[in-house]
Each structure stands twice: as C-alpha cells, then as structure tokens.
C-alpha positions in Angstrom: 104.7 91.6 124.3 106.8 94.2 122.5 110.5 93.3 121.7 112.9 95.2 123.2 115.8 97.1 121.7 119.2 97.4 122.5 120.6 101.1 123.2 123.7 101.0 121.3 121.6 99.7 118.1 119.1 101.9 117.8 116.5 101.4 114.5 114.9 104.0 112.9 112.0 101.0 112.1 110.9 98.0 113.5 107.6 95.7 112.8 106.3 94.0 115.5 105.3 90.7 114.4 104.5 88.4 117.3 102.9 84.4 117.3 99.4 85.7 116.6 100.1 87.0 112.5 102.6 83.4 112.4 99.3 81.7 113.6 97.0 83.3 111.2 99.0 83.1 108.2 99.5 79.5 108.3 95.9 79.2 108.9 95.3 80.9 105.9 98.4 78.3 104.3 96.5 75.6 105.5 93.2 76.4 104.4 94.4 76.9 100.7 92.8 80.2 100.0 95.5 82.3 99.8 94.2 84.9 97.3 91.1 87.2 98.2 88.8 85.2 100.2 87.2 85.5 103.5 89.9 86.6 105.4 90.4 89.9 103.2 86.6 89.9 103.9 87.1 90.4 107.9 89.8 92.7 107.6 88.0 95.3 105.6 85.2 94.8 107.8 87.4 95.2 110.7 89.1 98.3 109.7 86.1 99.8 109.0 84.8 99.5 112.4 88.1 101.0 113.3 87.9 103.6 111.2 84.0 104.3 112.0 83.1 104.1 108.4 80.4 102.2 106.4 83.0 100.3 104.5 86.4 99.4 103.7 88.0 98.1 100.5 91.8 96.4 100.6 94.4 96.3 97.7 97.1 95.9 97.1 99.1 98.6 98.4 99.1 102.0 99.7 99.8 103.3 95.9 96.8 101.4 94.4 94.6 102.6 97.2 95.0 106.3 96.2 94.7 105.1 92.6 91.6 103.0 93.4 89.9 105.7 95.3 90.3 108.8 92.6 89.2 106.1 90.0 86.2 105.2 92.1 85.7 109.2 92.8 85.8 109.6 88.7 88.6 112.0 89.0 90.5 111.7 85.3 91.3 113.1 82.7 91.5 116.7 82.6 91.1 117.2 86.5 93.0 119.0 89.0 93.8 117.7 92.0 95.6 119.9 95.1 98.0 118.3 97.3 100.9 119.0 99.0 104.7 118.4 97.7 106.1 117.2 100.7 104.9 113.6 100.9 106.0 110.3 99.3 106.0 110.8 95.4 102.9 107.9 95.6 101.2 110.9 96.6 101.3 112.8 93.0 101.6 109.6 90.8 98.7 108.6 91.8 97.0 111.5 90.2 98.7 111.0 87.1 97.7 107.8 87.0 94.1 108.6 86.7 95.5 111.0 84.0 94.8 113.8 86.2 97.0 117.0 86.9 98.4 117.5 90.5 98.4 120.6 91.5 100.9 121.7 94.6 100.7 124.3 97.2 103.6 125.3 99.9 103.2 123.8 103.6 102.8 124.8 106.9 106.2 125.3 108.6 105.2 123.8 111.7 102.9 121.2 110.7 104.7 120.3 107.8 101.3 119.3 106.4 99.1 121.3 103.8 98.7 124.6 104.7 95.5 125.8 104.0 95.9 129.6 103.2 98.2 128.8 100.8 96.0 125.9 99.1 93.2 128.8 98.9 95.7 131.4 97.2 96.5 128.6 94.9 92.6 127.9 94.0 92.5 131.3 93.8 94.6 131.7 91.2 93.3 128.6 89.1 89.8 130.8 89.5 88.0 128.0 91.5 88.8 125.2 89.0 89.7 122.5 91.1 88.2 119.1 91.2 89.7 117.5 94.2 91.5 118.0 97.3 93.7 115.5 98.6 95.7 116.7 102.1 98.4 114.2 103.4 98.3 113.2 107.0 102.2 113.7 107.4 104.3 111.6 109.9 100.8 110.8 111.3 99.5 114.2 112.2 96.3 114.8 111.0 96.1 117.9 108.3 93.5 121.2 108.7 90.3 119.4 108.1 88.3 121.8 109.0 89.3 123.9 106.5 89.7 121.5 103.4 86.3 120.6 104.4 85.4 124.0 103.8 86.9 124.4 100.7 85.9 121.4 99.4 82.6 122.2 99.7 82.8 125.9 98.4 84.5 124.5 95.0 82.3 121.5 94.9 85.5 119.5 95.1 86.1 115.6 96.1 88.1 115.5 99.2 90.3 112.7 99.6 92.4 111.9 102.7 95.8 110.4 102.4 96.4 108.5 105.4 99.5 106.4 104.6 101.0 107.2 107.8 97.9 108.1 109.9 96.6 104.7 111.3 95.1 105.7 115.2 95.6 109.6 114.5 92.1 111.4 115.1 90.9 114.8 114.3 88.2 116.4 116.7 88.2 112.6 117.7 87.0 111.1 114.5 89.7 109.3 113.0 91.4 109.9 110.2 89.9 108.3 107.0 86.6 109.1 108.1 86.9 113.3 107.6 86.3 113.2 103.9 84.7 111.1 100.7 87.5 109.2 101.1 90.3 108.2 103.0 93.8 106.2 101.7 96.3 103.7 104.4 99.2 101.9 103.5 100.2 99.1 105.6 103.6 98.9 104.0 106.4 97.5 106.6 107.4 100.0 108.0 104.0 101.8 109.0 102.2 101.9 112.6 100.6 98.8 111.4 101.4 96.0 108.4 100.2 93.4 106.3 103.5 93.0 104.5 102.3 94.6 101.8 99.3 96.4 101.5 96.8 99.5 101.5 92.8 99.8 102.5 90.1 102.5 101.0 87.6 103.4 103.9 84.5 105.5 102.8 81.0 106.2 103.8 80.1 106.2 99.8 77.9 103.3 98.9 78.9 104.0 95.5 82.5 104.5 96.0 82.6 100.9 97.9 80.6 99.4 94.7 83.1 101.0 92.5 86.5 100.4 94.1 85.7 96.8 94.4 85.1 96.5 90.6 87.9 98.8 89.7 90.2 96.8 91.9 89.0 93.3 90.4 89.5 94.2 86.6 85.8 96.0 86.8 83.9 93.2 87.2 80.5 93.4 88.4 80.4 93.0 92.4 77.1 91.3 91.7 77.8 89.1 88.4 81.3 87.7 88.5 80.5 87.2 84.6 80.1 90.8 83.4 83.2 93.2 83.7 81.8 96.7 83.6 85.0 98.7 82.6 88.7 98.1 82.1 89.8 97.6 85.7 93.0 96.8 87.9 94.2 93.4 89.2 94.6 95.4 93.0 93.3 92.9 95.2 95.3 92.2 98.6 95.7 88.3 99.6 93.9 86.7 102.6 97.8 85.9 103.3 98.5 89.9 103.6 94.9 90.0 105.7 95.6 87.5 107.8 99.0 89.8 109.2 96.6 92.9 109.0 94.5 91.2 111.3 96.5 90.6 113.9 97.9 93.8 114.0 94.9 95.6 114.2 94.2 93.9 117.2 97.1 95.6 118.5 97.5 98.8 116.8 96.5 100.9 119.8 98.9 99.6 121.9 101.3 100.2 119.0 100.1 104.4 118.4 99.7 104.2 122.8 103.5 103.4 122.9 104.7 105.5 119.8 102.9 108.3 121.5 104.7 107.8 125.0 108.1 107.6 123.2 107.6 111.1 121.4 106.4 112.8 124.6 109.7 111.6 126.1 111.4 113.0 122.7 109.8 116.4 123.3 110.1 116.8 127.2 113.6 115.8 126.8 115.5 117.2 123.4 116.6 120.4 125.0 118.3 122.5 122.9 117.2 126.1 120.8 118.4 124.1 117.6 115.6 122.0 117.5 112.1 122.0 116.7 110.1 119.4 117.9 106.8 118.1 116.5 103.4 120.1 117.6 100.4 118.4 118.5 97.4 121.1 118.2 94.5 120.1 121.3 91.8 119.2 118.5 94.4 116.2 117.3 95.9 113.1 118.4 99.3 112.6 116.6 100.0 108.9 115.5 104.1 109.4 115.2 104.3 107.2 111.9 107.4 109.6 112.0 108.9 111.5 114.9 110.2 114.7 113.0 112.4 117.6 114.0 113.6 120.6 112.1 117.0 122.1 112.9 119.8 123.8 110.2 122.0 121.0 111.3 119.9 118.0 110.1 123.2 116.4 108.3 125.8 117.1 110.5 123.1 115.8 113.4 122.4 112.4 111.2 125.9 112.1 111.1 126.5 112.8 114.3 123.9 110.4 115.5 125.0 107.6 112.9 128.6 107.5 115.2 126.2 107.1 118.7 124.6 104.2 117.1 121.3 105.6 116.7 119.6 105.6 113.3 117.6 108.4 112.0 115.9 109.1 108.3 115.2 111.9 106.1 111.2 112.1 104.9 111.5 113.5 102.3 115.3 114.8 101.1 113.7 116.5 98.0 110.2 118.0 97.2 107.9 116.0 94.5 107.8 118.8 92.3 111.8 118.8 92.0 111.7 115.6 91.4 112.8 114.4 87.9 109.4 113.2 87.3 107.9 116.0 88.0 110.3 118.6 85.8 106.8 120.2 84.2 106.4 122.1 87.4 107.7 125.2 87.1 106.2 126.9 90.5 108.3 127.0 93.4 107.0 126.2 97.2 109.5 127.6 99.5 108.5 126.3 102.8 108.8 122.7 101.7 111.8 123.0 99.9 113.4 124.7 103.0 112.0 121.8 105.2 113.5 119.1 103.3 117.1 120.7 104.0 115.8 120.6 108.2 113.7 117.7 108.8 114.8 114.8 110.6 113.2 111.5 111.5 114.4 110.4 114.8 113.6 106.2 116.1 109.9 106.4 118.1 108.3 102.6 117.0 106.9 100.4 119.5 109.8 98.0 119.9 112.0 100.7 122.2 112.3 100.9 126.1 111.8 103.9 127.7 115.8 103.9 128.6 116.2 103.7 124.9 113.7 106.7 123.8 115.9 108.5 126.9 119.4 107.8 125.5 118.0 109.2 122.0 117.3 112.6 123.5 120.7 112.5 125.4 122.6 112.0 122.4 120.4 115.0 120.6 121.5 117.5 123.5 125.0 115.7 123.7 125.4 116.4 120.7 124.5 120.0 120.6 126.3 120.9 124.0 129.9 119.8 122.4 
C-alpha cells in the first residue's frame, strides 16, 4: 500500500519503499553475495521483459549507463553526438566521456523535448556528419521517435534513447528503451522506480549486450573471466541495489498508474491563462517522472507555493551549454534557455491522495486569483 501524505507538507519526491525491498535486501545480506551475483542476474532479465527487449545490462548508475552504452556503440573519439540541452548535465558528460563531441539543438516549446526540425537544421549545417542521436525522454514524455528514427537512418547514425526519467512511458505502445539501438534508465532515488543507486542498458544488440557487459566489468571476456579484452570500467550494480530494483519493478505500474491519475487531476484542475500544463500527444503515454508547467511567474509561483507548504523544483534552472562546463559552446538555443526561466516542477509521486493532488491545483489558481 502507498503512504499517504499530509496536505500541509507537501513533497516534491518521495520513494516508496515498502516490506517487500526490506525483505529482499536482507535476503541478499544473508546470503553473502552482496556484489553482482544472481540477483543483478534477475533484474536485468526482468527489466528486459519489461522493456520488451532481448537483453538488459545493470550498472552502476544512470551516468555509467549512457557511458556504457556509447562505449558499447563505439562512439569515441572524434564523433558527434546530437542531443538536447535541456536535460541533466549526465546527459552531455557522458559524451565527453567517450571523448566524443555533443552537439546541441533548441527544443520543442511544448514538449520541452528534442525538437526534431531543429535537430535536422543542425545536421544540416554539420553537412550530414553526425554519428549519433541521443533524444532525452524529458519528465517522462517520450521524444519524436518517429522522426529520430528517420534521421537516424538517413545519416547512418546510432540512435540512443535516454530514458532516465521514462520508466512505464510508451511510444506507439512500445516502451521506451526499446525504439532505438539503445536505450539508458536511471533508477536514482528519486525516479518512478529505485534501486538506491543505479542505472540499466536495454538493447536488442547481441553485440552491444556482449560489449557492455565487458566494458562494465574492466573488459573482461563474458566468456573467460581470465582474459580482459580492453581497458574497461568497474560499473557493475550490487545484488544489494537489484534486490530494491526488484521489488519495485513489481510495482512500477501501479507507481506510473497513480503518477498518471495525479497529473490528470493537475491538468483538469490548474485553471488559470498563466499556466501551461504538460501535453500528452495520443501516440504516447506520459510517465510524469516530472509534472512540469511553464508560466512567466515560475519564481514568484515557487515562492508563493513554498509559504502554502507545498514544494515544487526547477528541472533544469540553466541550459547544459551555459553551463561552466560547457563554456566551448558558443551557439545559442533560444527555446531552452527561455524554458528554464518558465518551467516548474509541481509534487505528482505515488505517495499523495487525491485530496492532496486537489489542494496543489487550489493553491496554483489561489494563488493566481489574488
């Protein structure tokens, strides 16, 4: 059963974690395998299931999974790869930790995800040399797969999903992770679904699954423990982490079920002309990692909301490629920079009533009525 929350202590975040991942973990403690072991071993082959996919590979994190896979996808040095800027900065660093070049275009004002006229215009422009495409399902609604599809077959690209925030989403009813030669999940606390810490690799790739497991276990041979093929990465998750993952896969449609309820109450009742609330186009089923408005008042709302007693959070409050990190990028993407003066995460996780979702929207049009 799902906790309930209180109305005047509202969370932005909650995991769920419930006698089942308590029971499984000190199984786990008991049995005295607590690195990579059997139990990592069912989760992979569980998500994969879940996922519809021929296999699954588990790390570490969310971050090493997007490393693992463009490793396992031989992106490197000297490649492009096209993203968006409005994601976690995981998103780029993972590309330059290959030793590849991320290559930004603007967003979709509505989607807030990838927009895929502007990704062409940007190909364009680099004269078809791209080696990668890697669209972000953002706050859990699935990116333009069609059409990255397309182009990732017209430039002979790699297409790459990053699905950190996705878990349950589905596009044209495949789910997410499935749609490309590779798709990327973090199971970090705060997501749809947790293992503590941790991320997962699903492909259809025989030879990506081969890969990934050496690159992730210091490229050793999957087949001869002895022989270590290249210089790999210690990214292994523990049967500890799998053990938690397990459990809440079991669960995790329950989990996007009630996230999904709570943002239709969001939508049907935030009414005001100074929001925008999030779409949901008829081909895909939204996951609400996030539940994200845009409106010019997103700080004085926060603020506003802070005083109710009702948390809200900023994904993100500046664009990768004004980050510090990124101060090589000299291009400009005006959509996403204008979003991340707007956008505004409001509390949607599993562990709210309905009165609670209800009071939320209240305070939104409370707010904007005085």
């Amino acid at each position: 059963m799902i906790p309930q929350t209180s109305v005047d202590d509202v969370s932005l975040a909650a995991p769920v974690i419930e006698d089942d991942e308590y029971r499984r973990v000190r199984d786990v403690l008991e049995s005295g395998q607590l690195a990579a072991g059997s139990e990592v071993a069912a989760f992979e082959d569980a998500f994969a299931d879940y996922c519809g996919t021929e296999h699954a590979v588990a790390t570490s994190n969310g971050t090493t999974a997007l490393h693992a896979a463009l490793a396992a996808l031989d992106i490197g040095e000297g490649d492009r790869v096209l993203t968006t800027p409005l994601s976690f900065v995981a998103t780029a660093n993972a590309i330059r930790l290959v030793g590849a070049t991320p290559v930004f275009a603007d967003v979709d004002a509505r989607t807030f995800n990838l927009d895929p006229d502007a990704a062409q215009r940007q190909i364009d422009s680099l004269d078809g040399d791209i080696d990668a495409i890697m669209p972000v399902h953002l706050y859990g609604l699935p990116a333009a797969m069609d059409r990255f599809r397309e182009l990732a077959e017209r430039y002979d690209a790699t297409l790459i999903e990053d699905a950190a925030q996705a878990h349950g989403a589905t596009y044209r009813g495949e789910p997410v992770g499935s749609l490309g030669d590779a798709g990327c999940f973090s199971f970090y606390p705060t997501k749809n679904m947790t293992t503590g810490e941790g991320g997962i690799v699903v492909t259809d790739r025989d030879d990506v699954a081969r890969r990934l497991r050496a690159f992730i276990n210091h490229g050793r041979d999957p087949d001869d423990g002895s022989v270590h093929q290249f210089v790999g990465h210690n990214f292994r998750m523990t049967d500890l982490a799998a053990a938690i993952g397990r459990a809440q896969l079991d669960r995790l449609p329950e989990f996007v079920a009630a996230r999904r309820e709570h943002a239709r109450i969001l939508s049907d009742g935030i009414d005001t002309d100074s929001v925008s609330t999030p779409i949901e186009a008829a081909y895909t089923r939204h996951s609400y990692h996030q539940y994200t408005i845009r409106t010019p008042d997103r700080d004085a709302l926060a603020d506003a909301l802070e005083r109710a007693g009702i948390d809200s959070g900023v994904y993100y409050p500046t664009p990768i490629h004004e980050q510090p990190a990124y101060d090589d990028v000299d291009d400009q993407y005006p959509v996403a920079e204008e979003l991340t003066d707007e956008v505004l995460s409001l509390p949607v996780h599993p562990s709210l009533d309905t009165e609670t979702v209800e009071a939320v929207a209240t305070a939104v049009n409370t707010i904007y009525d005085e």
